[in-house]
Structure formats: structure tokens, C-alpha cells
N, C-alpha and C positions, 0 to 999 in steps of 0.2 A: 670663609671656608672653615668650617667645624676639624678638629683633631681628625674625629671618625673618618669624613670626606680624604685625608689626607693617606691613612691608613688603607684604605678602600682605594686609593689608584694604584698601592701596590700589592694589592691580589693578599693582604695580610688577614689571616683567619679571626683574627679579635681585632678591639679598637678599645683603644683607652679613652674617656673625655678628660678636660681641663683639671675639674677639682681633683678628678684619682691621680693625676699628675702631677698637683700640687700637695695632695697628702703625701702623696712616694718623698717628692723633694723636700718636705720639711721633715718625716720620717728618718730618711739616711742622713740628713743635716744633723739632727739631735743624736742619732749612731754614729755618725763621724767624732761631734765632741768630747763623745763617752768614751768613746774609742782612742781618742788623741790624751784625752785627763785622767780617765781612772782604768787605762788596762796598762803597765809595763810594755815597756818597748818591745822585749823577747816575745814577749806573747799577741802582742799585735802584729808583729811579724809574723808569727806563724798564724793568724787569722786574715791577712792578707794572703797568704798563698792559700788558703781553705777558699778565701774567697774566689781568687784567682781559677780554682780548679772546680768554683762552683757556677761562677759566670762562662768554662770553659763548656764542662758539659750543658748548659743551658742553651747557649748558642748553637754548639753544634746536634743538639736536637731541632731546635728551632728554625737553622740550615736547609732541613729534612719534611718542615709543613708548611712552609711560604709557599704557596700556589707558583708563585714565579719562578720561583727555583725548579720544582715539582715538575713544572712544564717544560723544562728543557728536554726531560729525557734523559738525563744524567738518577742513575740508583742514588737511592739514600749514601750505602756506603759513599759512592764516589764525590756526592757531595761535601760527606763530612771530611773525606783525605784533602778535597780539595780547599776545607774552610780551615783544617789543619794546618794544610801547607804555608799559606797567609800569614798563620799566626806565628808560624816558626821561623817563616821568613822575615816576619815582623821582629820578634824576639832577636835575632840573627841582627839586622839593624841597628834596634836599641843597642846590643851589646857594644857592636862596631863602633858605635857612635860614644860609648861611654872610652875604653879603650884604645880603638886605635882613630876617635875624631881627629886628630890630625889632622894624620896619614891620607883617610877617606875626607875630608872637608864634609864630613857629618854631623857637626854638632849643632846643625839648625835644630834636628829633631828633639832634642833636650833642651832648644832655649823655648822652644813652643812651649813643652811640657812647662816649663817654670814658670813661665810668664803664663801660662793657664790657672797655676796654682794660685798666683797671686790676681788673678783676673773669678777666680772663684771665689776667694777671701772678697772681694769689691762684690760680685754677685750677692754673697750673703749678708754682707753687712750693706751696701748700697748699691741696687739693682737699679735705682733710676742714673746713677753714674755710669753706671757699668754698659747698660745700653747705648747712652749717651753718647760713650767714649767710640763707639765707632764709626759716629757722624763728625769726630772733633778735626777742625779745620784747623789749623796753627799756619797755613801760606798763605800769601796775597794773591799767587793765583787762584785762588778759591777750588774750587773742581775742577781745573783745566789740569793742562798735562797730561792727558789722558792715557800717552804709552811711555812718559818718560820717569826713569828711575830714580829722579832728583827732586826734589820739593814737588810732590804729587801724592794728592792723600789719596788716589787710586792704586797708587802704589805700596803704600800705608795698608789700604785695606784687604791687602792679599792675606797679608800676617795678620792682623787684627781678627779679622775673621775667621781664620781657622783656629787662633788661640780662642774665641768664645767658644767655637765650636766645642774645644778641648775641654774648655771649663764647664760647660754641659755634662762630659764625661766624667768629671771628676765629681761629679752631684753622687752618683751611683758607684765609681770605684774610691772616692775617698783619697785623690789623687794620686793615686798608682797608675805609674808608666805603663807596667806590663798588662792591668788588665782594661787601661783603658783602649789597649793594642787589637784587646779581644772585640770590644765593639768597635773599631775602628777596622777591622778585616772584616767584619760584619758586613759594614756598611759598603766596604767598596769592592765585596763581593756580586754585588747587582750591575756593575759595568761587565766585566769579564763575564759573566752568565747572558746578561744581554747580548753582548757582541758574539757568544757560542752560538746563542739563538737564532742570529741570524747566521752565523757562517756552518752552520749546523742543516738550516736551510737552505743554503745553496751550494753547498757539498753536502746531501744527504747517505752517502755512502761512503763517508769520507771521516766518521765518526773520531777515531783514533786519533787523523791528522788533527783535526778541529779544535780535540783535546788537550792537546799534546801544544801546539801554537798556541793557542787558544789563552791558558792557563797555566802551563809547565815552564814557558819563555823566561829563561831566568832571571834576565835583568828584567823584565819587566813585571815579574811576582815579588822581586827582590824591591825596586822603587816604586812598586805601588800599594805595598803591602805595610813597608816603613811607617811610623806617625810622623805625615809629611802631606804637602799640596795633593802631591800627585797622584794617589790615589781617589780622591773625590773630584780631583780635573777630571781623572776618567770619565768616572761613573756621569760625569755631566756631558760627556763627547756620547756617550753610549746611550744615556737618555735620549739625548735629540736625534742619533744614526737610530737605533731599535724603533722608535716614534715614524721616525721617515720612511725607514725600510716597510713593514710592516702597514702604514698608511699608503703604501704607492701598491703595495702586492695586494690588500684589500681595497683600494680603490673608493680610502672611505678614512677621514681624519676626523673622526670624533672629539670632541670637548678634550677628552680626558686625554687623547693623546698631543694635543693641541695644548696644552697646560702644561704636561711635560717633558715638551719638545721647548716652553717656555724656562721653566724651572733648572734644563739644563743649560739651557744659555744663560741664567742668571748665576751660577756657580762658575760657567769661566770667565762672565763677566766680574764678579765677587774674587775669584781667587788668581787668576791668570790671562786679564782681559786681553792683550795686547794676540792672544791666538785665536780672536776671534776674528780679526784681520786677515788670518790664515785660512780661517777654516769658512768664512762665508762664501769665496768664490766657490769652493767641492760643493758647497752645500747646495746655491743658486745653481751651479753647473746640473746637479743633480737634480733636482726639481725643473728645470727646464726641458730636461730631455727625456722627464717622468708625463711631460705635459705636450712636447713638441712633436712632429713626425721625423722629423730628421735624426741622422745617427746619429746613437749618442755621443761617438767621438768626434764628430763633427761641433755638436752643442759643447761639449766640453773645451774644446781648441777655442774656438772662438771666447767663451766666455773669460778665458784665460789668457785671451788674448788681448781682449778691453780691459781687463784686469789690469795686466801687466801697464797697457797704455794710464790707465788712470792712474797705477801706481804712481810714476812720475810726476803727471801733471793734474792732480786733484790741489796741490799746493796754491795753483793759481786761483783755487775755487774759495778756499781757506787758507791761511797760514798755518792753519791750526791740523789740516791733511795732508804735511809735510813728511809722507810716510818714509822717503828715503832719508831723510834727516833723523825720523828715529829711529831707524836701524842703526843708519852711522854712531850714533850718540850711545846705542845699546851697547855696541860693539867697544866701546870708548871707554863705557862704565867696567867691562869685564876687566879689559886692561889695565885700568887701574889696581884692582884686584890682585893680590900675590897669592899663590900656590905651586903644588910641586908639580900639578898635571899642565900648568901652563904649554904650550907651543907657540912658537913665532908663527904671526897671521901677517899677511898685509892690511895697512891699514884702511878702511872703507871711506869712500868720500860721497856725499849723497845726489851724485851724478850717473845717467845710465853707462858710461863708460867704464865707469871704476867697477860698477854691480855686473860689468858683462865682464871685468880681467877677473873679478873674484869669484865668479864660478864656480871654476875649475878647482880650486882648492876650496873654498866651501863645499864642495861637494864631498871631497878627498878628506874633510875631517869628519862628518856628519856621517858617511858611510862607511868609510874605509880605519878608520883609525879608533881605538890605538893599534898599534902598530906594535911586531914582536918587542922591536928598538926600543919603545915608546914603554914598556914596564920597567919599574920598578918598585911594585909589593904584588902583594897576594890579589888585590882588588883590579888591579889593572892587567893581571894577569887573563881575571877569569874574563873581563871585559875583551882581552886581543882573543883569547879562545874562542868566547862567541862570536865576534864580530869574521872572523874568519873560517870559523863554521858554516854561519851563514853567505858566505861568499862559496863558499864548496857544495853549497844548496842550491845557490844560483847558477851554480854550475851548470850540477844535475839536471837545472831544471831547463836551460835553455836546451841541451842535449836529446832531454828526455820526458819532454812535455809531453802531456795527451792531446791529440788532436781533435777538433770535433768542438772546441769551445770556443764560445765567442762572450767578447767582452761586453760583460751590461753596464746597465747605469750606476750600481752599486759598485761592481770591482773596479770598473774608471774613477769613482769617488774616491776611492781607496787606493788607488795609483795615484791621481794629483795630490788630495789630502797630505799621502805622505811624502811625496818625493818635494811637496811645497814648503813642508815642516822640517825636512832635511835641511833643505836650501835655505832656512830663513837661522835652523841652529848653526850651521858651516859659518854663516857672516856674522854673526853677533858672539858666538862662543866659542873662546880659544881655550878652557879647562877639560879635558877631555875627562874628567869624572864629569863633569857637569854636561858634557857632550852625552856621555851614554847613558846620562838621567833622562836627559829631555827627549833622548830618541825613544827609549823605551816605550812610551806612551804611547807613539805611533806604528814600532815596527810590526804589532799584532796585524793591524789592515793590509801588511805589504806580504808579513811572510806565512802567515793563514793561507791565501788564495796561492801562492808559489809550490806550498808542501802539497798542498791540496792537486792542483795539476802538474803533478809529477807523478809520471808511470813507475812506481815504486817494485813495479811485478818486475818489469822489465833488468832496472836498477838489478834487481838479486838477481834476479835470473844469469846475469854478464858475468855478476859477481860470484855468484857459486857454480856456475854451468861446469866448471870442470870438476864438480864435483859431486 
């Protein structure tokens, strides 16, 4: 596959080849040096923020002519507030992270960044190392360990990989945090525009809410926006949902969508494999009842029903499909871990007995918490705010649903999906910062479709009628 070919599956109006790629990177390689030896600090400082504000309007023009974007149906302006917003929420991150990393258990996002800087020095001076290094083996299990957090270079390569990633970005910002933030909310702008696209289509007159869930969802603009996994997990969850959805409504899966519906399972496979265990039953569920006569919540029950049954006893098939052991084992590794969001969990054992007592309070963390009790700073705060806003949504909505709709194949995907992603954070994580990371990534499927059928006429109407 040619650069061009790659360019061209995402609807991008130019294509760069190879060698203009390789003039740009030895170009800014030779500006970096000149830049690092013969300009004063003071003054390279202020040609980084020149920079900064020239990669900013760059981008957020460029926002504004990607056919992909274009095709949401979102204005220019709204585009650019919305590439804005990323960047500031990004910015907001970085800060957190420098400042009160503690407090927030944020300073992953800064050891990336460094261990990039020094993964860029290895690019420039030895790029056949550099590649190298993220095939480098050092266990005797060789590639095995496939979900466990301990002597497993799968696990290795969650971080490896987005530090190359990083060092990519540092070719063009000269290893600045903040502007490598700007192509980084670039890039994982096409998750959150895809997932508009479809929920945009299936609430067509539901514009505002779509928007508003969609994109504005704090915590989840706030951790996906960060220099972190989690925003290009997205963008790979959203590649393969916009891929499917769209392939089942056309009734027609083309090459190009079929590559990547590939390409995003290769990035949660690459950065956060172990939720692919999560998310193949929604996926099969969905695809079955894209394909089958039966109701879709019929095809979905079932499918989740052999699920569940193999969960357990797929061990007998493999030792190596011992899925309840790594959960238990997941769950093991947090606890060891010290922080101040800690909460007491019972502890998991990987029998169905123990995963049926734990439930109940994996549920109770994953949804419900933190709790008012449960703060203590600014960050935890804003997390009990939302997390109980949204419970006064769900309210609403069971109250003051619209009638008339029935559940398809997609918003069942997006009910199991997330309420399986809840349940799977509830058992393994007891840091509730690291609880309202991991949920974020999902709660767009659950509270999109929630705000969407809710009678919102009605809602004011009760609410101002005496007035």
C-alpha cells in the first residue's frame, strides 16, 4: 500500500509520497539541530510558541477541508471550537500532569513524552535500533501472556508503541509537549466525528443532543484529549463501529471499509489488547443479527450467553484461555499499586461463584462512584459531579422517554458493549481516577442514545409550566 492509497481511505484532499516525507524529516532534523546549537534559549523559546500558534492555526484550518469531517454536517466554525476544545482540554492535562501529577496519578503522560524524546535521539541517530526495539523479546515466555500485566512484551507494547508514535511527532515539533498535543487532538478527532456520524444518523433530529454527548462529555474530551492511550483506543473502537454501522445500512462492505475495520482492531490490539476480549462478543452479537431473521435481542442474549459460558470453560480448551484467571490476576496487579483514589474491593477469585458475589459492587464502582464521601481534590470532585449528573439523566430518562422506539442492532451493541466494559472495569479496578479513565471511553455509546430519547419538550415544559 503506497502513502497515497493510505491518505485516500481517509477522504484527505492531498497525498504526500515517500521521498517528500523523507525530505520534510531530514529538513526539520537539520532545523531542530540549528535550532538546539546556534539559537539562545530565550529565543528558541519564543520560536516554539511561534511554532505552537502556527501548527495551531494550521490544523484548525485543515479541521475545516478533510472531506470526513466536512461530511458530518458540523460548520467549519463548529469544527474548529470543537478541535479547539481537545487542544485546551489537552493543554489542561499536560498542566495537571506537570503540577498536581500526584494528586491526579498523571504522570504517565510526561514519562511518554520523555521516553519519546529519547526514542527520537535513537530514531535519528539509529533507526534500524529503534524499529527493532519494539519487537525486543527479554521473557522466556516469548509472545505468550497475552492478557497478563507481568513478564509479557504484549504488555510492553502498549507503551512502546505509543512512545514511537510520540517520536514520530517530535520529527515536526522538535519535542514539544504542547505542540505535539496539537497533532495529537488532530488525530483522535476522527473517533468522536465518526461515532457523531453515526449517532447523528440515528438521531437525525437530535442534532444538539448528538453534539453535546457526543463531544462536550467532559471526562471523556478531558481523557481522550490528554497525550495518552486513550484517545487513539478510541479512534480504533470507532473505526471498526463507523466501518460496521455504515457497511450493514449500505448493505455493502467494500475493500476500503474491510481494511479499516482491520486497521482498528490492529491499534487495540497494539495499545490495549486485552478489550478485545470485551468487545468481540457486541461485535459478533451485532453482525449476527445484521445477518440473521431473529430479534436482535434475541441474537444478542444468546450470543452472550455462550459467551459467558465459554468464559469459564474455554481453560479446558487451553490453559492459555484461562480468562477468569486474568481477570483475577488483573485485579491483583491494581492492588498492589498504591494511590490516594484506592477503595476496598473484595478480592476476585477465578471461579463463577466469586464473579457472581462480585457483581454487585463492580457494578457499584464502575457506575455509581466516586461518591460525594469519596472526594478529596478538585479532580474527584468534578468526576462525583458528573457521575451523578448522569444518574439524574437516567432519571429523566426512564420517566420521560419517547415512545415509539425500538431497539436496533446498533443501540443493543452499545448497551452490551458498555454495560460489559463497566463490569469488566468494576473487577479489576479499584483506583477510582483510573475507574473514570477507563469508563470515559465508553460512556459516549450509553449516554448519546439516553439524552437522545428523552422527551426534553416535556422535561421543561413540567419544569416552567408555572410559568
Amino acid at each position: 500500500m503506497t502513502i497515497s492509497t493510505v491518505f485516500t481511505l481517509y477522504n484527505l484532499p492531498f497525498y504526500i509520497e515517500l521521498h517528500h516525507l523523507l525530505c520534510i524529516f531530514l529538513l526539520f532534523n537539520n532545523i531542530n539541530k540549528f535550532l538546539y546549537f546556534a539559537i539562545p534559549k530565550k529565543t528558541t523559546l519564543i520560536l516554539e510558541h511561534l511554532l505552537f500558534a502556527a501548527y495551531l492555526i494550521l490544523f484548525a484550518w485543515l479541521v475545516t477541508k478533510i472531506k470526513f469531517f466536512v461530511n458530518s454536517g458540523l460548520t467549519a466554525p463548529q469544527l474548529i471550537i470543537v478541535f479547539l476544545l481537545k487542544v485546551i482540554a489537552g493543554i489542561i492535562y499536560g498542566w495537571i500532569g506537570v503540577y498536581y501529577g500526584q494528586i491526579g496519578k498523571m504522570l504517565d503522560t510526561w514519562s511518554f513524552h520523555y521516553e519519546s524524546v529519547e526514542a527520537y535521539d535513537l530514531l535519528l541517530h539509529h533507526p534500524h535500533d529503534f524499529f527493532n526495539s519494539l519487537f525486543k523479546n527479554n521473557y522466556g515466555t516469548g509472545f505468550g501472556n497475552f492478557l497478563s500485566s507481568d513478564n509479557s512484551w504484549w504488555n510492553d507494547l502498549h507503551g512502546n508503541a505509543f512512545v514511537m508514535i510520540l517520536a514520530f511527532f517530535n520529527v515536526l515539533s522538535f519535542g514539544n509537549y504542547y505542540i505535539n498535543l496539537i497533532f495529537f487532538s488532530f488525530i483522535t478527532l476522527f473517533g468522536p466525528i465518526a461515532i457523531y456520524r453515526i449517532m447523528i444518523d440515528v438521531f437525525p433530529k437530535k442534532q444538539i443532543a448528538v453534539l453535546l454527548a457526543t463531544f462536550l462529555f467532559p471526562s471523556f474530551i478531558y481523557w481522550t484529549s490528554g497525550i495518552h492511550k486513550d484517545g487513539i483506543v478510541f479512534d480504533g473502537f470507532a473505526l471498526i463501529i463507523y466501518n460496521f454501522y455504515f457497511g450493514f445500512k449500505e448493505k455493502y462492505f467494500s475493500w476500503k471499509k474491510c481494511l479499516l475495520i482491520l486497521l482498528g482492531l490492529g491499534i487495540i490490539l497494539v495499545l490495549r489488547n486485552y478489550l478485545l476480549v470485551i468487545f468481540f462478543p457486541a461485535l459478533l452479537a451485532w453482525l449476527l443479527s445484521g445477518k440473521l431473521k431473529y430479534r436482535p435481542v434475541v441474537v444478542f442474549s444468546v450470543v452472550y450467553l455462550v459467551s459467558f459460558i465459554l468464559f469459564f470453560t474455554a481453560k479446558y480448551i487451553h490453559p492459555a484461555l484461562d480468562f477468569p484467571k486474568a481477570v483475577a490476576n488483573k485485579q491483583h496487579d491494581f492492588l498492589l499499586l498504591k494511590g490516594g483514589s484506592a477503595v476496598p474491593v473484595t478480592h476476585l477469585q477465578p471461579t463463577v461463584i466469586s464473579f457472581m458475589k462480585n457483581t454487585p459492587e463492580a457494578l457499584a464502582i464502575a457506575a455509581l462512584r466516586p461518591f460525594p464521601s469519596d472526594v478529596k481534590h478538585l479532580l474527584s470532585l468534578a468526576a462525583s459531579v458528573e457521575i451523578n449528573l448522569l444518574l439524574l439523566c437516567f432519571i429523566v430518562f426512564v420517566f420521560f422517554r419517547k415512545n415509539g422506539h425500538h431497539a436496533n442492532s446498533f443501540l443493543l451493541f452499545c448497551l452490551f458493549f458498555t454495560f460489559s466494559s463497566l463490569l469488566t472495569i468494576g473487577y479489576t479496578v479499584n483506583f477510582l481516577g483510573a475507574v473514570v479513565r477507563y469508563r470515559s471511553l465508553v460512556l459516549p455509546f450509553l449516554v448519546t442514545p439516553m439524552i437522545a430519547f428523552t422527551d426534553w419538550e416535556k422535561v421543561n415544559f413540567l419544569i416552567f409550566k408555572k410559568h
